[in-house]
N, C-alpha and C positions, 0 to 999 in steps of 0.2 A: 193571417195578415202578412204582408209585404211591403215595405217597411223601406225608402230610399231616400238618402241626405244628399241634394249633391249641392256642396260649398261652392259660394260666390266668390271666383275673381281667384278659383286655384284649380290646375288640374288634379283633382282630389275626389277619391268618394268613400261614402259609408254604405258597407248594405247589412242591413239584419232582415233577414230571413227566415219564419217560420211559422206555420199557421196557428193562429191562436198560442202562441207563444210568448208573448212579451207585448207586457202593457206600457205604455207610454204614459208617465206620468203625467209630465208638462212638457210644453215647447217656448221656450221663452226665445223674443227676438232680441237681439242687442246689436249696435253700430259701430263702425269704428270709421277712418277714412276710410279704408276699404270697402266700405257697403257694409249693407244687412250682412248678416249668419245668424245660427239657429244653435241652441241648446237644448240638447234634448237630455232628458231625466228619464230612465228605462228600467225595468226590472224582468227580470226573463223567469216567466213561469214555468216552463222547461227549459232541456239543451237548446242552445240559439247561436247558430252559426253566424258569424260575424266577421267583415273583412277591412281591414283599415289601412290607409297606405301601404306600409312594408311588411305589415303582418295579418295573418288571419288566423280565426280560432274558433272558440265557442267558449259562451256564457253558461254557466250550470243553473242548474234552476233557482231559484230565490236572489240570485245576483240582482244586484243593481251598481249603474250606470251612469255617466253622465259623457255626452257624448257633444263635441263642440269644433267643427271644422277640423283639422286633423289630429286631435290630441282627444284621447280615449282617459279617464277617469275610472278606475273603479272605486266605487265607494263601500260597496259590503259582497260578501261573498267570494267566490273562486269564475278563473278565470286559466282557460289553456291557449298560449297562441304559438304561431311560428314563423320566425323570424326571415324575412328577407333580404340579407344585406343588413343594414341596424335599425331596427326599429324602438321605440320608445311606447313609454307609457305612464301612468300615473295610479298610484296604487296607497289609498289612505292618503296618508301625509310624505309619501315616499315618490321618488320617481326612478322609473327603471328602465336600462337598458339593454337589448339582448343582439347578437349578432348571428345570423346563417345557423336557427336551430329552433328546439325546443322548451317552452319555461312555463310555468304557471305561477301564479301567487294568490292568497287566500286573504282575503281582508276582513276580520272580526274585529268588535266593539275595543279590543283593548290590546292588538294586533295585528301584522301585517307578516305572515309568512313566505318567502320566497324562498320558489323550488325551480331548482335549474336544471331541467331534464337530458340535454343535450349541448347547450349554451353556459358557459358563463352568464350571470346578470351580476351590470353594473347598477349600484344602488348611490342615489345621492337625496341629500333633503335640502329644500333650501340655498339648490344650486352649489351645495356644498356634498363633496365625496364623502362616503359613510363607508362602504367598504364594496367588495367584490366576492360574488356568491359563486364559489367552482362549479364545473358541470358535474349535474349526479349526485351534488349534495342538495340542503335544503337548511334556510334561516329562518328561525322565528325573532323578528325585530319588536321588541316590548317601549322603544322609546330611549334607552341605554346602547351603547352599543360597545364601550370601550377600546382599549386596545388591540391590535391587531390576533396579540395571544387571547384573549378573552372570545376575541370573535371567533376564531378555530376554536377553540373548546366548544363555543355552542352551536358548531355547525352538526348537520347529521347527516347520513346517510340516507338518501330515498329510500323506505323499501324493496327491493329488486322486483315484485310480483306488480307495485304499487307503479313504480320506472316503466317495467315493458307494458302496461294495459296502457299509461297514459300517451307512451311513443308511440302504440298500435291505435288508439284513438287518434291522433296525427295524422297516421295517415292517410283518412278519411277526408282532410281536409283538401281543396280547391287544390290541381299544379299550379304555380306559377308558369309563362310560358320560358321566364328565362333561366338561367344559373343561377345560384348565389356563387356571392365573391369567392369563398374558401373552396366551394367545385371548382372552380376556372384553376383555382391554384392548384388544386391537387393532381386532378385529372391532366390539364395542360401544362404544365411543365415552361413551354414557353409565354406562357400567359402571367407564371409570378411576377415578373417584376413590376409588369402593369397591375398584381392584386395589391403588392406590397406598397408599389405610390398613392395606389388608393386608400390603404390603410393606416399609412402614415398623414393623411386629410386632417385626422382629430387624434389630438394623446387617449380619448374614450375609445376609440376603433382599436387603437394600436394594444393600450390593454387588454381589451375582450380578447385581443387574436392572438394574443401571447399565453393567453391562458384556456383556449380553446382547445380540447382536445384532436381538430383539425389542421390545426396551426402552430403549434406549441413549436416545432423544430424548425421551419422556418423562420417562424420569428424572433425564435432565440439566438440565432447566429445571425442577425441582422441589423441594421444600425436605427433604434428608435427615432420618434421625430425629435427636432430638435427642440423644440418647447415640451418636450416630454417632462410633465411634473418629478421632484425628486422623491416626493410620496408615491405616483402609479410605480416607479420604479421598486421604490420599497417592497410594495406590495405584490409587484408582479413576482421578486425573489421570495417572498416568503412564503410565496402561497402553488409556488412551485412543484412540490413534493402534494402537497392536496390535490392540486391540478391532474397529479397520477394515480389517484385514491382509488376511482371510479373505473376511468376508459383508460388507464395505462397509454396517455397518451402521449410521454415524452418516449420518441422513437430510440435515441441514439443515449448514450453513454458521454458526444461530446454536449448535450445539453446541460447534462448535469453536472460536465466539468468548466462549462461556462457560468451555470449557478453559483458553482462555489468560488467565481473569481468577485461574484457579485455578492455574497452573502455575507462576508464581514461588515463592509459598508453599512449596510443593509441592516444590520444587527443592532451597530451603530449609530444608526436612528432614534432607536429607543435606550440609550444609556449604554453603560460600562460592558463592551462584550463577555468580560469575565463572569458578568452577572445575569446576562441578557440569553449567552449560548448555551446555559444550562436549561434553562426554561424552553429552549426554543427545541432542544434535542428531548426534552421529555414529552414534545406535541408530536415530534415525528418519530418515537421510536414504536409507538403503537402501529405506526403504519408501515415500518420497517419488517416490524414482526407480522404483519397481515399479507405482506409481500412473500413472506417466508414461509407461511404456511399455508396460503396458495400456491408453491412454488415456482415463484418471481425470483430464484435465488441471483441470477445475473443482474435482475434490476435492484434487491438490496444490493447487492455489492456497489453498486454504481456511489449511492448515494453513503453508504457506509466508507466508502475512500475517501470522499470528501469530509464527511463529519469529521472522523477518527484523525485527519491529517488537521483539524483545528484543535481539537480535544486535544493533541499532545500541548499546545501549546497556552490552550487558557483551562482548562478541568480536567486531573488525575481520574476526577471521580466519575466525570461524565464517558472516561475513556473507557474506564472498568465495562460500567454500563452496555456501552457498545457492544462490548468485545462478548458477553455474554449471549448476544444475540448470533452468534456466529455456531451455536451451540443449536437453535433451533430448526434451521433448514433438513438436515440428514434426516432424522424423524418427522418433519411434516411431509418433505417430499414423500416419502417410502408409503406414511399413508394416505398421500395423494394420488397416491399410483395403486395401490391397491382399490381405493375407493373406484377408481375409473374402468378396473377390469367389470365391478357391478353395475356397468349402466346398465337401466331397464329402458327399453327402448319406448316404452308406453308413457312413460312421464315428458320425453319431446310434445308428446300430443297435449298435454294441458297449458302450453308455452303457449301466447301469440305468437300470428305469424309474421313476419315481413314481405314487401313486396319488391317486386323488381328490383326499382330505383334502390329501395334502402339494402336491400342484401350487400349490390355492387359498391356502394357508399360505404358500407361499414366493410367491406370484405377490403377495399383498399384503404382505407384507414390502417386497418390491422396489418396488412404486407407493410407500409410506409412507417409505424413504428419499428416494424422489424427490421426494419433497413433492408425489404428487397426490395429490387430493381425491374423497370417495366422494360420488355423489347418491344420491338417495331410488332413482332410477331404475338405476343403476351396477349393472352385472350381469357374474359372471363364471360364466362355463361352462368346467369343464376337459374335456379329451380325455386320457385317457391313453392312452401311460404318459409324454408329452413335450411336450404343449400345452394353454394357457390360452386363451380367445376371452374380453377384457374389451370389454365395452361402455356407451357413456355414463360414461367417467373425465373428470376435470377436470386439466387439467396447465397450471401457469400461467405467463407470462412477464412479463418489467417494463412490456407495454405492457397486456396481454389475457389474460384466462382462455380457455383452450378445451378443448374438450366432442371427444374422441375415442375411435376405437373401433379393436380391432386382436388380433391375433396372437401370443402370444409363447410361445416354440419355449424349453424351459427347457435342453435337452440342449446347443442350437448357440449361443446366447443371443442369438438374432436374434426382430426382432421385423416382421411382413409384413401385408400387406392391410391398410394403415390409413385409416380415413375419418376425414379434420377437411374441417371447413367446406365438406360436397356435394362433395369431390371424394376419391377411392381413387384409394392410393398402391401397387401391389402388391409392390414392388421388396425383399427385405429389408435392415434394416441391423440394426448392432447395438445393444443397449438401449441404451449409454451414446452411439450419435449420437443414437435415438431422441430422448431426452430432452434433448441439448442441441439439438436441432430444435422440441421444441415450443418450449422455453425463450425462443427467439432473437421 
C-alpha cells in the first residue's frame, strides 16, 4: 500500500509508505473555515516509514496513529523520528518537542516514555511545560512528574548498545536537502548570528539549544530572549551538568563558570538555598564521580570549583562530601589507561557503523567541545563506517597554539598517527589523553 495525505489549503504533506504494512483504520472528514481535511486512524503492522513536516521516522509494528493535517498523534506504541529544525508532536496525553536530532517515545496503556537519542525533548501537557528531557537520557512519565529534583532522579540512561542501534537506524532515514539550524552554526561560523536570531523566535527553541549537546557553548554565553520564562531559565541551570551526562557536550570551562553565576538564583526557586544546595549536590556528585572514573578529570574539576566555592558558604557538610571526590580520579584514571592498552580490535566490528555525514558531524562536535580551532586550511576526511583523518586542526595550551593532524577511531575513541611539530606519534591513546596532551 501507498498511502498519500496531502492537506487542504497548506503547503504540507504526509507520506506513509510501505507495502502491506499499515492498515487504515478510519478516515474521518471534518471542516473548519478552512475547508475539508482528513483524519486518519492508522496502525503499522510492521516498520512504516513516515514523513511529516519537520520530521521523518518510522512507526514500529503494532503502533498506532492518528494522523490530521500537520500534527502527528501517537496513541499506542513506539515511534523514532528526526528532527529538522523543531518539530512537534503529540504523544498520549503529552506533547513534545525536539530540535535538529534524534528521539523516540513509547506510549503504553499507563505511560508515555521519552527517549532523547541525540535531542533534547521538550515535554508540555496541556500547553503547560512539564519538564525537559537531556539528550541520551530517557523518561518514563506515569502522570506525576514533581519537582525538578524528582524528575532527575527518575531520568535514565539509554542503554549505549540500545543509543547506537536506534542512531544507526536513523540513518536509514530520507536526506533532507537542506541544513539544520545547529549545522549552519557549527560548521559556518559566520552563519551564528543568523542561527541565533532564529533561535531566539520562541523561549521553546531557545531552551532546546541551550541544552543541545550542539549548542550548549554558544548558547550559554549569549543573551536569551527577552520574554524568556524565569522557569526555562531555572531549568536550563539545573539541568546543565546532566546536559554533559551523555555527549560531554559543555565545550569550555567558561560555561560552567557562567552556570555558577546562574545557579544560586536558580536554586532559589525552589526554597531556602541552605536546604535546597545540599539536595541538589547529592544529584550531581554521582556524575562528578562518573566523570572521574571515565577520566573527565578536567571536566570534574570545572564543576567541582564552582560547587565547593558555594559549599563554603551555605554546607560544611556538603563541602567534606566534595572534597572526598578529589580522592577518586588517580585510581580510576591508572585503570583507565591500563584498560586501553587491552583493546581487542574485533569488538569495533560488533559496533554500528556511521556514515559520512554523521562521522564529520560528530567528529566536529568533539574538536568544538575541546576548544579547537578550525583553519582556512583544516581538512577533515572520514572513512567509514568508524574513522575521521582531521588535518591542520589548532588545539591550544596556556603556553602555545599547535597546528596538528591525526586519527580518530569514533567506535574505540582512540585517537593514532598524530603529527605535531615534524614529528608522528603512531601509538594510540584516548581522546580525553589526546587532548589533555596537546593542552599541557
Amino acid at each position: 500500500m501507498h498511502l498519500t495525505t496531502l492537506c487542504s489549503s497548506r503547503r504540507f504533506h504526509v507520506v506513509l509508505c510501505a507495502c502491506a504494512a499499515l492498515t487504515v483504520f478510519g478516515v474521518h472528514m471534518a471542516s473548519d473555515e478552512m475547508g475539508a481535511h482528513v483524519v486518519q486512524e492508522v496502525r503499522a503492522e510492521e516498520e512504516t516509514p513516515i514523513q511529516l513536516g519537520a520530521f521523518d521516522g518510522v512507526l514500529f509494528s503494532g503502533a498506532t496513529a492518528l494522523l490530521e493535517e500537520d500534527v502527528f498523534w501517537l496513541q499506542e506504541g513506539e515511534v523514532l523520528v528526526r528532527s529538522t529544525g523543531v518539530s512537534s508532536m503529540n504523544a498520549g496525553t503529552l506533547r513534545l518537542f525536539a530540535l535538529d536530532g534524534i528521539s523516540g517515545v513509547l506510549v503504553q496503556e499507563d505511560a508515555v516514555t521519552i527517549m532523547a537519542f541525540s535531542t533534547p525533548v521538550f515535554v508540555e501537557k496541556e500547553s503547560k511545560f512539564l519538564m525537559l528531557v537531556p539528550a541520551g537520557q530517557q523518561w518514563k512519565y506515569t502522570g506525576e512528574v514533581g519537582d525538578v529534583f524528582s524528575f532527575v532522579e527518575a531520568l535514565d540512561l539509554l542503554p549505549p548498545v540500545f543509543l547506537r542501534e536506534r542512531l544507526q537506524k536513523a540513518q536509514s532515514f530520507p536526506v533532507f536537502s537542506q541544513e539544520d539550524l545547529l549545522t549552519e552554526m557549527v560548521r559556518v561560523p559566520e552563519e551564528r548570528v543568523a542561527a541565533l536570531d532564529a533561535l531566539q523566535t520562541t523561549p521553546v527553541m531557545w531552551l532546546l539549544a541551550a541544552n543541545h549537546p550542539r549548542s550548549v557553548g554558544p548558547l550559554w554565553i549569549a543573551e536569551p530572549p527577552v520574554n524568556y520564562p524565569k522557569q526555562f531559565e531555572v531549568i536550563q541551570t539545573v539541568l546543565l551538568p546532566f546536559t554533559d551526562r551523555v555527549y560531554r557536550a559543555v565545550p569550555t570551562e567558561l560555561v560552567v563558570q557562567e552556570w555558577g553565576k546562574h545557579l544560586p538564583s536558580a536554586l532559589t526557586f525552589f526554597g531556602e538555598r541552605e536546604e535546597v544546595f545540599p539536595r541538589y549536590v547529592q544529584l550531581v556528585k554521582p556524575l562528578l564521580m562518573q566523570f572521574a572514573e571515565e577520566g573527565y578529570i578536567e571536566r570534574m574539576e570545572w564543576y567541582m570549583r564552582v560547587l565547593e566555592k558555594f559549599a563554603v558558604a551555605y554546607s560544611s557538610e556538603v563541602q567534606a562530601h566534595l572534597e572526598q571526590l578529589r580522592h577518586v580520579p588517580l585510581a580510576a584514571t591508572l585503570l583507565k589507561e591500563h584498560k586501553e592498552e587491552e583493546i581487542v580490535p574485533s569488538q569495533q566490528e560488533e559496533l554500528p557503523g556511521w556514515d559520512a555525514v554523521m562521522l564529520e558531524t560528530m567528529m566536529r562536535d568533539l574538536i568544538r567541545q575541546s576548544g579547537g580551532m578550525f583553519l582556512t586550511s583544516t581538512e577533515l576526511e572520514t572513512h567509514p563506517p568508524y574513522e575521521v583523518e582531521v588535518r591542520s586542526l589548532v588545539l591550544s595550551s596556556p603556553t602555545k597554539d599547535r597546528i596538528v593532524s591525526f586519527t580518530y577511531n569514533v567506535a574505540r575513541n582512540i585517537v593514532f598517527d598524530v603529527f605535531r611539530e615534524g614529528t608522528t606519534y603512531p601509538l594510540p591513546v584516548t581522546w580525553e589523553q589526546f587532548v589533555m596532551w596537546m593542552k599541557k
